[in-house]
C-alpha positions as CSV (number, residue, x, y, z in Angstrom):
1,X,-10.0,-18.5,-45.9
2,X,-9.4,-18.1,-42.1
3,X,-11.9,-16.6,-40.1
4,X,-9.9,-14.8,-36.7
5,X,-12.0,-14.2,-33.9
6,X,-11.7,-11.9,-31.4
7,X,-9.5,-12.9,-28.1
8,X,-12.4,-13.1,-26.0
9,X,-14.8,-14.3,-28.6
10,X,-17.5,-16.5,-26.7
11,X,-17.5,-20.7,-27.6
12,X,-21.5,-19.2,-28.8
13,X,-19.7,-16.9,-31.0
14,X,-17.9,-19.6,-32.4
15,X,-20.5,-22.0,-32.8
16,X,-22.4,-19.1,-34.9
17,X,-19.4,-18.6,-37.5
18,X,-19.0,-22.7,-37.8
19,X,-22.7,-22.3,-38.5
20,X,-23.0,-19.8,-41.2
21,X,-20.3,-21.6,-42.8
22,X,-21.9,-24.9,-42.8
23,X,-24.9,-22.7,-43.7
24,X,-22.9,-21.7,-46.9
25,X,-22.1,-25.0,-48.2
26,X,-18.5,-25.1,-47.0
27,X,-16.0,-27.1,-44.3
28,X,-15.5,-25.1,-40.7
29,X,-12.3,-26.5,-39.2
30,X,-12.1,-24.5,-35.5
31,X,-8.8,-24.1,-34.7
32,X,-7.4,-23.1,-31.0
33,X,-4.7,-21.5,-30.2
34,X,-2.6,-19.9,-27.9
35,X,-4.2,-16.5,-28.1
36,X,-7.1,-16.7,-29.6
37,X,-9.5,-19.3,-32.0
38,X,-9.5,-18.9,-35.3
39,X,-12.2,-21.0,-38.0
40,X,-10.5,-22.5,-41.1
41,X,-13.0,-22.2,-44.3
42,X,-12.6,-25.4,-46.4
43,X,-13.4,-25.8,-49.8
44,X,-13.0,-21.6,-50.9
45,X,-14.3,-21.6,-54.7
46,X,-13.9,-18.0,-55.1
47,X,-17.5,-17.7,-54.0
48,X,-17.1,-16.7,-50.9
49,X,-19.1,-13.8,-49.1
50,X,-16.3,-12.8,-46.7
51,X,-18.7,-10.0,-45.6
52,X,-21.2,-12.7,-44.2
53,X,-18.6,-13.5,-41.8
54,X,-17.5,-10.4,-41.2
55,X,-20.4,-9.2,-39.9
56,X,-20.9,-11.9,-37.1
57,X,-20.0,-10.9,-33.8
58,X,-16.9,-11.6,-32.2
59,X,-14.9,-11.9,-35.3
60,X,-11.6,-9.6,-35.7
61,X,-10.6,-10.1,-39.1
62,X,-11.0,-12.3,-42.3
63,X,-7.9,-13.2,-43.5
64,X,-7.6,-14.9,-47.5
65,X,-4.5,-18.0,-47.5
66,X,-2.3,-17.4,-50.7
67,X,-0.5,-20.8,-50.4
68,X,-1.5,-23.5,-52.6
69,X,-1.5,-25.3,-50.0
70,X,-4.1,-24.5,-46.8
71,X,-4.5,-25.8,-43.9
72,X,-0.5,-26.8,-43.7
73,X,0.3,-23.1,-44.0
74,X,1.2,-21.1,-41.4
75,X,-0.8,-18.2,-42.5
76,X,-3.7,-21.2,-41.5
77,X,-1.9,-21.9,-38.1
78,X,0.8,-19.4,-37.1
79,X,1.9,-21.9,-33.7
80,X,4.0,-24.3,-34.8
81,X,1.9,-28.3,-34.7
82,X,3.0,-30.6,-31.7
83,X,2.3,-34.1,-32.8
84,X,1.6,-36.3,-29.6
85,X,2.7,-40.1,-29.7
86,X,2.0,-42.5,-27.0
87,X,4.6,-42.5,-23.8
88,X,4.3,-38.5,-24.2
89,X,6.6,-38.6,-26.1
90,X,6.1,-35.2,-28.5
91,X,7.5,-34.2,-32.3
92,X,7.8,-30.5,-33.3
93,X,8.4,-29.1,-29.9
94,X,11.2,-28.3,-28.0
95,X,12.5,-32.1,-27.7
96,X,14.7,-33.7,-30.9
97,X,13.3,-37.2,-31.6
98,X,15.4,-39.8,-33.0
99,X,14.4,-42.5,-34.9
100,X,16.3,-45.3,-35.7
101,X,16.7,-49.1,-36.9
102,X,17.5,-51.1,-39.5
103,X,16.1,-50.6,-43.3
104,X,13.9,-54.1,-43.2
105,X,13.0,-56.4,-40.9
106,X,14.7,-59.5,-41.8
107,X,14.0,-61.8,-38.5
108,X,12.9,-61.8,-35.2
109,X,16.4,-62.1,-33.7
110,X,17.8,-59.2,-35.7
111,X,14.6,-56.6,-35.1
112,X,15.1,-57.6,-31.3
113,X,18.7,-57.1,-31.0
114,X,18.3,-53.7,-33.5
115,X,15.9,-52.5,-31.1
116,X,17.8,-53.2,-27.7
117,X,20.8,-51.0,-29.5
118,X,19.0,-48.1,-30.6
119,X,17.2,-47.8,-27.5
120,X,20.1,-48.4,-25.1
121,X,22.2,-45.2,-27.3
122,X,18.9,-43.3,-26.9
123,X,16.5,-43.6,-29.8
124,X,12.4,-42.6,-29.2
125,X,11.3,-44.5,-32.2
126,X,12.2,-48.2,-33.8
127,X,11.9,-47.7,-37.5
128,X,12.2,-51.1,-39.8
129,X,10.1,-51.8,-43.0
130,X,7.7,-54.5,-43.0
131,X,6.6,-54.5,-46.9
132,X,10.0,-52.9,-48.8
133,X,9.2,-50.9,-52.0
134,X,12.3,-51.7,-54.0
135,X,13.6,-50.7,-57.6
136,X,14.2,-54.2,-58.4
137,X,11.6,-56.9,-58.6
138,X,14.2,-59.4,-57.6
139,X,15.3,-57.6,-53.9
140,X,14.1,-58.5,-50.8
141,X,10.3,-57.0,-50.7
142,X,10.0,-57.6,-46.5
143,X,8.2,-60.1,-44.2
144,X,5.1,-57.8,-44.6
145,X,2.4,-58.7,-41.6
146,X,5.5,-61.2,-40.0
147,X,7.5,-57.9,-39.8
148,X,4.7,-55.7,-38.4
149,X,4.1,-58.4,-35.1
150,X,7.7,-58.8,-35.1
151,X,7.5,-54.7,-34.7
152,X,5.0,-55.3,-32.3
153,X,7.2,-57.2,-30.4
154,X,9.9,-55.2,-30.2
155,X,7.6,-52.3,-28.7
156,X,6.4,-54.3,-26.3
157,X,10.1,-55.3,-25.1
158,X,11.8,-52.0,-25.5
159,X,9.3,-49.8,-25.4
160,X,10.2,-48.2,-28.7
161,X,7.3,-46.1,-30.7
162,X,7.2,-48.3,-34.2
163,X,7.6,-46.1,-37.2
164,X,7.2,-48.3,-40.5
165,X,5.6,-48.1,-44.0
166,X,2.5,-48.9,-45.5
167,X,2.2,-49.4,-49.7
168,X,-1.0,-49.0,-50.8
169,X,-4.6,-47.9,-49.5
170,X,-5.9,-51.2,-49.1
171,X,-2.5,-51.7,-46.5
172,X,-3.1,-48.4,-44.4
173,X,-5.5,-50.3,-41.8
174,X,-2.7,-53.5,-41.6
175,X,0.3,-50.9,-40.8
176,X,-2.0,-49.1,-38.3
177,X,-3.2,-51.8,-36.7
178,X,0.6,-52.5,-35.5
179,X,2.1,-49.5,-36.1
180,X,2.4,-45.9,-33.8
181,X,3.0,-43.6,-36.6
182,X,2.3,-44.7,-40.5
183,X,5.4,-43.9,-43.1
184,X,4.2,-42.7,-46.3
185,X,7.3,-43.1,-48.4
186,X,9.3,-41.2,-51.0
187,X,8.0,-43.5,-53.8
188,X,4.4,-42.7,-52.7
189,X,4.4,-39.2,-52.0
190,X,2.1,-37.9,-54.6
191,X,0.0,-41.5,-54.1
192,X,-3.2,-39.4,-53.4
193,X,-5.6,-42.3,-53.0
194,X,-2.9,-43.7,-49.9
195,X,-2.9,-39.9,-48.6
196,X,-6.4,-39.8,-48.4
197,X,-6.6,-43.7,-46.7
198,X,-3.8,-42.5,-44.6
199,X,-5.7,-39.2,-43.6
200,X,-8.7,-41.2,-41.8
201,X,-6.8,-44.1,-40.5
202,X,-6.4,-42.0,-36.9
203,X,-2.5,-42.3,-36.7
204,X,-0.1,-40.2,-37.1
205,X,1.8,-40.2,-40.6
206,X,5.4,-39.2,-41.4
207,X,5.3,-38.3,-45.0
208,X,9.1,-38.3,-46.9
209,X,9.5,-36.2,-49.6
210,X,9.7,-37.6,-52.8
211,X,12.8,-38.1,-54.8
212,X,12.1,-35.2,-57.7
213,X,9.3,-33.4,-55.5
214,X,9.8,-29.4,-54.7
215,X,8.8,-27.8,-51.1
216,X,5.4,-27.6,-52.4
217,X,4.7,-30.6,-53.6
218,X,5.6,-31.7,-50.4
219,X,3.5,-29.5,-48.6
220,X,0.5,-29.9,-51.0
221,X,0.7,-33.9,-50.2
222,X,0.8,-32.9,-46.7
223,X,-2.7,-30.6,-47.5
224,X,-4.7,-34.2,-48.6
225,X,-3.7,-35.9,-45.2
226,X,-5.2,-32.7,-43.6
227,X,-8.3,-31.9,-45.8
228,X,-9.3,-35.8,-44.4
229,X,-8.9,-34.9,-40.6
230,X,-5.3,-36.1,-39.8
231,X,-3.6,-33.0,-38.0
232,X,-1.0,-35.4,-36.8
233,X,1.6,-35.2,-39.6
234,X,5.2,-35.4,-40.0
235,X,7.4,-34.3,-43.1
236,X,10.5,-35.4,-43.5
237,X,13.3,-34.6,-45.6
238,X,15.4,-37.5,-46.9
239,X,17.8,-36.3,-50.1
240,X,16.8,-35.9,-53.8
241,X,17.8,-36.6,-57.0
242,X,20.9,-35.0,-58.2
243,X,23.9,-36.3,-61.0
244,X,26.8,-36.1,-58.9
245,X,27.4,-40.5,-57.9
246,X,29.6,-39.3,-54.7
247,X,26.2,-39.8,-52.8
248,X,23.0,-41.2,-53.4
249,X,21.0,-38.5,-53.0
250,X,21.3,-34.6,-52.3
251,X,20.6,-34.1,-48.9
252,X,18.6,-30.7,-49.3
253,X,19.4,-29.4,-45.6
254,X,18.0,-26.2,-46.6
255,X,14.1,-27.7,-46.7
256,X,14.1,-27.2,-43.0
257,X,14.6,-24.1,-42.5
258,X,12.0,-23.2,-45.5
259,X,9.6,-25.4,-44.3
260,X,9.6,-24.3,-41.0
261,X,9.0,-20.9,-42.2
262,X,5.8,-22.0,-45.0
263,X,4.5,-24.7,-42.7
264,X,3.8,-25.3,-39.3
265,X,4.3,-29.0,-39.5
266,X,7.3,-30.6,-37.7
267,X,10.0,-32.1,-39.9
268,X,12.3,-34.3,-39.3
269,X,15.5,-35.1,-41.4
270,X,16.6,-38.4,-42.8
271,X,20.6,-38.3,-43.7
272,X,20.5,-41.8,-44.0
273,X,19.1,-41.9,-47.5
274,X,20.2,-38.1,-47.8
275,X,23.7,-39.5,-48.3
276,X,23.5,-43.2,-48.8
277,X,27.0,-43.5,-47.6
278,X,28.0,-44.7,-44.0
279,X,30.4,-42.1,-43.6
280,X,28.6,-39.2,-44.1
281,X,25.2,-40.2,-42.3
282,X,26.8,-38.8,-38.8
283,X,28.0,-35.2,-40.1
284,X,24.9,-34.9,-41.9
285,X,22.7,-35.6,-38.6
286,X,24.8,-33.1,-36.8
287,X,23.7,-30.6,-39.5
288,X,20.5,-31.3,-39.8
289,X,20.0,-30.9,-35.9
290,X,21.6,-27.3,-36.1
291,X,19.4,-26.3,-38.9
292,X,16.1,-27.2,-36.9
293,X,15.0,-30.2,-37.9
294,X,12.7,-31.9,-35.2
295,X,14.1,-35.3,-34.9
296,X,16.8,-37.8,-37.4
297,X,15.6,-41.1,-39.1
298,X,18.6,-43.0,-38.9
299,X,19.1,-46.8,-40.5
300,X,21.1,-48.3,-37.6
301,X,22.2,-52.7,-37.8
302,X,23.3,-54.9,-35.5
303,X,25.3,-56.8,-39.0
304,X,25.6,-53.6,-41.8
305,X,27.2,-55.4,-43.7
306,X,24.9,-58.5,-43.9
307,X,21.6,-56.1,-44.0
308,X,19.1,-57.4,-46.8
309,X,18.8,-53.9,-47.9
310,X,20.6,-50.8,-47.6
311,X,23.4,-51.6,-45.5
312,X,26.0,-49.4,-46.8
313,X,24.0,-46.6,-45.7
314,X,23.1,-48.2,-42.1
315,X,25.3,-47.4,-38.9
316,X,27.2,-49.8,-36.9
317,X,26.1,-49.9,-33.4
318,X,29.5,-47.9,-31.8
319,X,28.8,-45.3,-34.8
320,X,24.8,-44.6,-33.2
321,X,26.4,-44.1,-30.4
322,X,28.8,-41.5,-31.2
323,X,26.2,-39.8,-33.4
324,X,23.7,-39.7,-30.6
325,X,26.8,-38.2,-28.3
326,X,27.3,-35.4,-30.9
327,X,23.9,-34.5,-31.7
328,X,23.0,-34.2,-28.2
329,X,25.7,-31.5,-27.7
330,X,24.3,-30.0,-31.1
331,X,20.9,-29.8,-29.4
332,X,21.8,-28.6,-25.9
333,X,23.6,-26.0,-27.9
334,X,20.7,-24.5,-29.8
335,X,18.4,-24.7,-26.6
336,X,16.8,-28.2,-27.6
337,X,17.7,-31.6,-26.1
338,X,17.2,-35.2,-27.2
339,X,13.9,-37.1,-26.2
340,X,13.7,-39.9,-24.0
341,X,12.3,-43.4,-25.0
342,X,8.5,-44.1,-23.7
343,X,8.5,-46.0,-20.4
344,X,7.9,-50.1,-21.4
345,X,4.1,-50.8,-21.5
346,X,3.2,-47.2,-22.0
C-alpha cells in the first residue's frame, strides 16, 4: 500500500502518517520524489484500515500495489531509481555505463593489463570474478580474497569502479569489503538467504537474472534486497535457457523494455553470456543500447584465447574498442551518451 501525500504536505504531516503506521504494527518507508512524498506501507496482510490513513491530514490518496512485487514497482515509485556509485558516476539515468573485464581474475599481471584496456576504450566499471561458480567441480573456482585485493588494486591504478561476485551469505561482507557494487549472480538469483545478507551489506548490488527465471522472479528477488533497506540495485539481463546450441543462451532483449515499464530499477544488459559467442557479443550490445538498457557487462581479455574461463565469449582488446565506438553513436542517437571513468583516487 502507498500512502500519497498531498504536494504541499508538511515534513509534520509526514511524520504523523509514518506514525500511525508504526502505530499499526506495520513498516513506513517515506519515499521523495520529484513532486510530491509518498509513504510505502510494508508488510500489507490484508488487514489494513486504509481509512485510518485516509483520514490524516495532508494525504491525497491511498493507492493499493497489485504487483507481487512492491516496493520494486513502479506503481511504489513512478521516477525511475538513480543508483549513485563513488566518482559520481550514476546508473539508470541519462548516462550508459559500461562494464567490462575479463570473466576471472587469474593474476595480478593479467587484471592490471585487463583494466588499463577497458578503461583506456572507455569502460566505468572493472568487472572480474574473484570466487567463480562453475558447472564443473574440476574448472578454475578463482583466487577468491587474492582476486578481490588484486581488484582493489586495479581501482586504485585505473580508477575503475569494481563490480565482482559474492557466493554465499557468509561471503557478502568479504566482497563488500573490496568491492564498489556486489554481483549477485545468475546461479544465485533465488538464493534468498544471500539477498537478504546482500540487502544490509550497504552496497549497491547488481542482481543477474537467473537462467530459467521469468520477469517476475526477477523482480520478486529484486523485492528481498529492498524489503532489507538496499534501494541501490541493479538488474541485469544476461540470456536464458533455450535448445537452439547456435548460442549459449537466449539473449531476451525484450526484458528491458518490460522491465523498464514494471520496475523502476535500472537494468543493464549482459550480451556477453547472452550469446556466449565472440562474434555476436558486439551486435548484441548495439541492441541492447537501442532498446534502453542502462549500461553493457561485457567480458573483455588482454589473451581470449588463454582465459581460464569463458574466453570464447570475451572480446579482444581492438574488438572493445570498436564496440565502445558503435554503441556510443547508438547512445548519442537515442539522446543518451556513454559515462566517463571516475577520476583515480575518487
Amino acid at each position: 500500500m502507498l500512502v500519497v501525500m498531498q504536494h504541499d504536505a508538511t515534513a509534520d504531516e509526514v511524520r504523523r502518517v509514518v506514525e500511525t503506521i508504526e502505530e499499526m504494527g506495520y513498516q513506513a518507508r517515506p519515499i521523495a520524489g520529484a513532486q510530491r512524498t509518498a509513504v510505502g506501507l510494508v508488510g500489507n496482510d490484508g488487514r489494513v484500515d486504509a481509512t485510518r490513513l485516509a483520514a490524516l491530514r495532508g494525504v491525497k490518496e491511498i493507492i493499493h500495489v497489485t504487483q507481487p512485487y512492491k516496493q520494486v514497482s513502479r506503481e511504489w515509485r513512478p521516477e525511475p531509481t538513480v543508483v549513485q556509485l563513488p566518482g559520481g558516476v550514476r546508473i539508470g539515468g541519462s548516462d550508459v555505463v559500461v562494464i567490462a573485464g575479463p570473466c576471472s581474475v587469474e593474476s595480478e599481471q593479467q587484471i592490471l593489463e585487463a583494466a588499463r584496456l577497458v578503461r583506456d576504450g572507455g569502460a566505468t566499471l572493472l568487472r572480474g570474478g574473484a570466487f567463480k561458480p562453475r558447472t564443473s567441480p574440476y574448472s578454475f573456482q578463482g583466487l577468491g580474497k587474492k582476486g578481490l585485493k588484486l581488484l582493489a588494486r586495479a581501482r586504485d591504478e585505473t580508477g575503475l569502479l569494481v563490480v565482482t561476485e559474492a557466493l554465499d551469505p557468509e561471503g557478502v561482507d568479504t566482497v563488500a569489503e573490496y568491492a564498489d557494487v556486489i554481483q549477485v549472480g545468475a546461479r544465485s538469483m533465488q538464493n534468498f538467504s544471500l539477498l537478504k545478507r546482500a540487502g544490509r551489506c550497504g552496497k549497491p548490488v547488481l542482481l543477474k537474472r537467473g537462467i530459467a527465471a521469468t520477469i517476475t522472479e526477477l523482480l520478486l528477488s529484486a523485492e528481498y534486497l529492498l524489503a532489507e533497506g538496499n534501494q541501490n540495485v541493479i538488474l541485469c539481463e544476461r540470456g536464458i535457457r533455450g535448445f537452439d546450441s547456435a548460442t549459449r543462451n537466449v539473449f531476451d532483449l525484450t526484458a528491458i523494455p518490460v522491465v523498464k515499464e514494471l520496475s523502476h530499477l535500472p537494468i543493464v544488459a549482459d550480451p556477453s553470456h547472452g550469446t556466449g559467442r565472440r562474434s555476436k557479443v558486439i551486435p548484441m550490445a548495439r541492441a541492447a543500447v537501442a532498446a534502453g538498457a542502462d549500461g553493457l557487462l561485457v567480458e573483455v581479455h588482454p589473451q581470449p584465447d588463454r582465459a581460464l574461463s569463458d574466453g570464447e565469449q570475451a572480446l579482444f582488446p581492438e574488438q572493445f574498442t570498436a564496440m565502445m565506438r558503435e554503441v556510443a553513436a547508438i547512445a548519442e542517437a537515442i539522446g543518451r551518451k556513454l559515462a566517463e571513468p571516475a577520476p583515480v583516487g575518487a
